[in-house]
C-alpha positions in Angstrom: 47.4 2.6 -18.8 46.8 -0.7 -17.6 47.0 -2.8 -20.9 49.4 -2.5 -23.7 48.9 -5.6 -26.7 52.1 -5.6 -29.2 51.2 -7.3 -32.1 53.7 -8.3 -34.6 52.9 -8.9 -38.1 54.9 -10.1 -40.9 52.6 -10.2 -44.6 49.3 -12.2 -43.3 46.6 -8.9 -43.6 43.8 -11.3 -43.4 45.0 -12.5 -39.9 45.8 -9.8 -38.4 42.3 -8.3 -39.1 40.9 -11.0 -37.5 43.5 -11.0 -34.4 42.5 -7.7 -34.1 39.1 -8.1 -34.2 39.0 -11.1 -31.6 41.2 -8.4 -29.2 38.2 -5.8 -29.5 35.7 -8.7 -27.9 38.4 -10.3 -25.6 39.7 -6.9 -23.5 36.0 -6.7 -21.7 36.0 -3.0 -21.0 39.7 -2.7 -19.9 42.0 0.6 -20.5 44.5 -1.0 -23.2 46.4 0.5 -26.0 46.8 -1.8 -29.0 50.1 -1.2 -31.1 51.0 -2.9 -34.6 54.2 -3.3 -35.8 54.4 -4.6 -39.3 57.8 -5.9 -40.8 58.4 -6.0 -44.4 54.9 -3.7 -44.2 52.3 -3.6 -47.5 50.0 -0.8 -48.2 47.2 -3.2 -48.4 48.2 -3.5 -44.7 48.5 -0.4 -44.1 45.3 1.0 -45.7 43.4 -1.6 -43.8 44.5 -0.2 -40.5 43.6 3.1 -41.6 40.1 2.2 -42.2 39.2 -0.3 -40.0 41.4 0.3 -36.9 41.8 4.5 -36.5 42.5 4.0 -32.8 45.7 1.3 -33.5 49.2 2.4 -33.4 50.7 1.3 -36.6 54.2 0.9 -36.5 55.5 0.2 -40.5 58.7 -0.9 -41.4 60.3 -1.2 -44.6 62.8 -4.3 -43.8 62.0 -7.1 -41.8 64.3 -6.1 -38.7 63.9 -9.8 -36.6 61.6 -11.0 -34.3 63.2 -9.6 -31.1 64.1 -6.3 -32.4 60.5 -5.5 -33.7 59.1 -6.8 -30.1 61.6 -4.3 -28.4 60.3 -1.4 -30.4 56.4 -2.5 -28.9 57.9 -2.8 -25.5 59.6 1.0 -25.5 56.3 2.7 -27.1 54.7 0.6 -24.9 52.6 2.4 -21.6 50.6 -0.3 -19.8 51.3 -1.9 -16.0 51.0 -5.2 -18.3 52.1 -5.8 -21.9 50.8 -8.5 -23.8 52.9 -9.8 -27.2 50.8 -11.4 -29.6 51.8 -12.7 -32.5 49.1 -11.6 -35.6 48.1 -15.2 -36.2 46.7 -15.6 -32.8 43.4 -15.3 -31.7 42.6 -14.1 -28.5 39.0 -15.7 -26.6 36.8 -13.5 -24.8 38.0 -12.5 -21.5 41.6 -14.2 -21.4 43.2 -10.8 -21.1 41.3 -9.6 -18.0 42.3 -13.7 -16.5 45.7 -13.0 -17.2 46.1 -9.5 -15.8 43.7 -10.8 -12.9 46.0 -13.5 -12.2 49.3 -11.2 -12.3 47.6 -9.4 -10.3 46.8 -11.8 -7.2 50.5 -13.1 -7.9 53.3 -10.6 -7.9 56.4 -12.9 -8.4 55.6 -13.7 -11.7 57.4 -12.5 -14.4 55.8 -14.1 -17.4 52.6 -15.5 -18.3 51.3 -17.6 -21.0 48.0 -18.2 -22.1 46.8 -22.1 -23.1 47.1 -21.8 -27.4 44.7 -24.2 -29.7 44.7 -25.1 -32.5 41.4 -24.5 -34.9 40.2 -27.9 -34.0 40.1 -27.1 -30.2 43.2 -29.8 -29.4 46.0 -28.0 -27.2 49.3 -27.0 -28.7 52.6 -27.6 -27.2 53.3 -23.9 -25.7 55.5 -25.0 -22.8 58.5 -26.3 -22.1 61.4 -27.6 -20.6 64.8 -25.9 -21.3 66.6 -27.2 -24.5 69.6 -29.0 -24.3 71.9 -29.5 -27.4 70.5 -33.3 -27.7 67.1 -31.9 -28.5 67.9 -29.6 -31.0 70.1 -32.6 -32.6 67.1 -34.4 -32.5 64.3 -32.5 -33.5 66.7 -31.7 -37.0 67.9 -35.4 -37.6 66.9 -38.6 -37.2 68.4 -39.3 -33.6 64.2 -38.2 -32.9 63.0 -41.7 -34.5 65.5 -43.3 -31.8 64.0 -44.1 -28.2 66.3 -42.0 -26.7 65.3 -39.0 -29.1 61.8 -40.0 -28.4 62.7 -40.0 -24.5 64.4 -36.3 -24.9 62.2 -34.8 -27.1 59.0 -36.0 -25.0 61.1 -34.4 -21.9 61.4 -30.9 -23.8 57.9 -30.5 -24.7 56.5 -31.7 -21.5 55.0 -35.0 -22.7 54.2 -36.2 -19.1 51.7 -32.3 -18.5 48.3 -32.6 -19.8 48.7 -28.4 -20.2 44.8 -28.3 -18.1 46.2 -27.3 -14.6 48.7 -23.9 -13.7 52.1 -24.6 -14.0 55.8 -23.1 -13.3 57.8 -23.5 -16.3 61.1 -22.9 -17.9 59.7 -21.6 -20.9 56.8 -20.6 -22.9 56.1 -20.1 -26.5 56.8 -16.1 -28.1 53.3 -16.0 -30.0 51.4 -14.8 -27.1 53.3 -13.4 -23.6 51.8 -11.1 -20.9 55.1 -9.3 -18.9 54.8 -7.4 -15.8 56.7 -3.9 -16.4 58.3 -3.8 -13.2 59.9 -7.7 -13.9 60.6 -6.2 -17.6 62.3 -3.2 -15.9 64.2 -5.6 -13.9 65.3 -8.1 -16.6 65.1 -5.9 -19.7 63.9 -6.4 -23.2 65.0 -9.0 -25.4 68.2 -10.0 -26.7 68.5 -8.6 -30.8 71.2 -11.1 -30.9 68.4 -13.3 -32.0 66.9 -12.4 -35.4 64.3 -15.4 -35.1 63.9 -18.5 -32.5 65.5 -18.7 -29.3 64.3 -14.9 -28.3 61.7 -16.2 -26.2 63.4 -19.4 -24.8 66.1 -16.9 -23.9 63.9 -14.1 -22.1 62.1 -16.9 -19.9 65.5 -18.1 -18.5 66.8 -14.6 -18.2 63.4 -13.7 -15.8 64.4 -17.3 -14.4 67.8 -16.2 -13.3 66.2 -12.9 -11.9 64.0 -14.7 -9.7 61.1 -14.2 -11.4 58.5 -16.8 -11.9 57.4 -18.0 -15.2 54.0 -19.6 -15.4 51.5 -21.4 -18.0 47.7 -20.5 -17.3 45.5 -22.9 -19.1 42.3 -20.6 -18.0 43.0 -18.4 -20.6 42.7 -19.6 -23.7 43.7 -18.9 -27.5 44.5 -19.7 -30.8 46.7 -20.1 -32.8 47.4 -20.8 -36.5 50.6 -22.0 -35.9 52.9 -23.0 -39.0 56.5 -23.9 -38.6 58.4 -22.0 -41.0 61.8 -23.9 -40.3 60.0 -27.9 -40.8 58.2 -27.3 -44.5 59.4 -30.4 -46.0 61.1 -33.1 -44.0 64.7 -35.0 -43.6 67.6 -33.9 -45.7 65.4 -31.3 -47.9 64.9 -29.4 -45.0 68.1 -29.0 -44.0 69.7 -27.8 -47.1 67.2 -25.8 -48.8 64.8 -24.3 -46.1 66.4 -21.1 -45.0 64.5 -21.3 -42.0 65.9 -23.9 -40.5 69.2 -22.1 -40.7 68.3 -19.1 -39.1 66.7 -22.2 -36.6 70.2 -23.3 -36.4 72.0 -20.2 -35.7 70.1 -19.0 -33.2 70.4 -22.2 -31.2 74.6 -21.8 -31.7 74.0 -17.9 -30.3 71.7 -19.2 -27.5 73.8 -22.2 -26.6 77.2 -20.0 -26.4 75.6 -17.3 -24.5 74.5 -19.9 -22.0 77.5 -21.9 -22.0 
């Protein structure tokens, strides 16, 4: 098999038909799989599948069992030389896939690949990034970020000084849409469950990183994303307290930070 797409969907039916439907235009005649696995999964979800997509692997689980964990189960079923993880909100455009495997395929020391995600109004999300230091999770939660100095770290984490149009090394790239070599994912392994949500991917990139594999943004491949941040739904002191979100934010970034201490 040379293509395997993990989708991972969490209650959002409507996108993931859509995801799915973009997939069908954007793998241009290329032998793929396509698995599904659905946390917290609805029978509305379910009997869409069923009807509309007979040829999907549809994974259902009862409990949502974390980000990582339900990426992991993909990555075992999983049979392709390449393995793409999308999240269900993204929407793949015709012929990225075949540019990415193309481009993994003229380039054997990379590890990771990310595509270039937009939003709906064609501007380009932040999808890259430099490594995270504690500073810049201090001041993306507080308002250290108002400062020039949070300004000066947080423009350094999300690349601020890359205009995200030109191929790029990076120390990390965004979870909600991934191509990974199998022989680098044999080599590094799959990602750490420590993580029920956030950090997973930051994590994974520097773990290829450390095994010498390279991680790389390619802006010729394009998709999008509807991309809503579950841990910033309100703002300042609100957010903190009574967004669960941002504490599953927060611990993640402790587990991350102490495992890479």
């Amino acid at each position: 098999m040379k293509l395997s797409i993990i989708i991972t969907h969490y209650k959002t039916p409507e996108l993931l038909n859509l995801c799915l439907k973009s997939v069908k235009e954007a793998v241009c005649g290329l032998e793929h799989e396509i698995l599904v696995l659905d946390s917290e999964a609805q029978d509305e979800t379910e009997e869409m599948i069923k009807s509309h997509w007979p040829n999907v692997r549809f994974f259902p689980f009862k409990k949502n069992t974390g980000y990582a964990k339900i990426v992991n189960i993909g990555l075992r079923e999983a049979t392709g030389e390449y393995r793409l993880i999308l999240n269900a909100d993204i929407l793949a455009e015709k012929e990225s896939l075949k540019k990415m495997i193309d481009y993994l395929a003229a380039n054997h020391k990379i590890g990771l690949l990310g595509p270039q995600l937009l939003n709906f109004n064609g501007t380009i999300q932040e999808s890259c990034f430099r490594l995270y230091r504690l500073w810049t999770i201090i001041c993306r939660r507080t308002l250290l970020g108002r400062t020039k100095w949070g300004e000066k770290e947080l423009a350094r984490f999300t690349m601020k000084d890359f205009d995200r149009q030109s191929i790029r090394e990076v120390d990390s790239l965004m979870g909600a849409a991934l191509m990974v070599r199998r022989q680098a994912l044999e080599e590094v392994g799959l990602m750490d469950e420590r993580f029920f949500l956030y950090f997973e991917d930051t994590d994974w990139c520097r773990r290829f990183l450390a095994k010498g594999w390279r991680v790389v943004y390619l802006p010729e491949a394009k998709m999008h994303h509807y991309h809503g941040r579950l841990s910033k739904k309100t703002s300042g002191l609100a957010d903190l307290f009574f967004n669960k979100y941002t504490w599953i934010h927060i611990a993640s970034a402790i587990k991350y930070f102490w495992k890479w201490r």
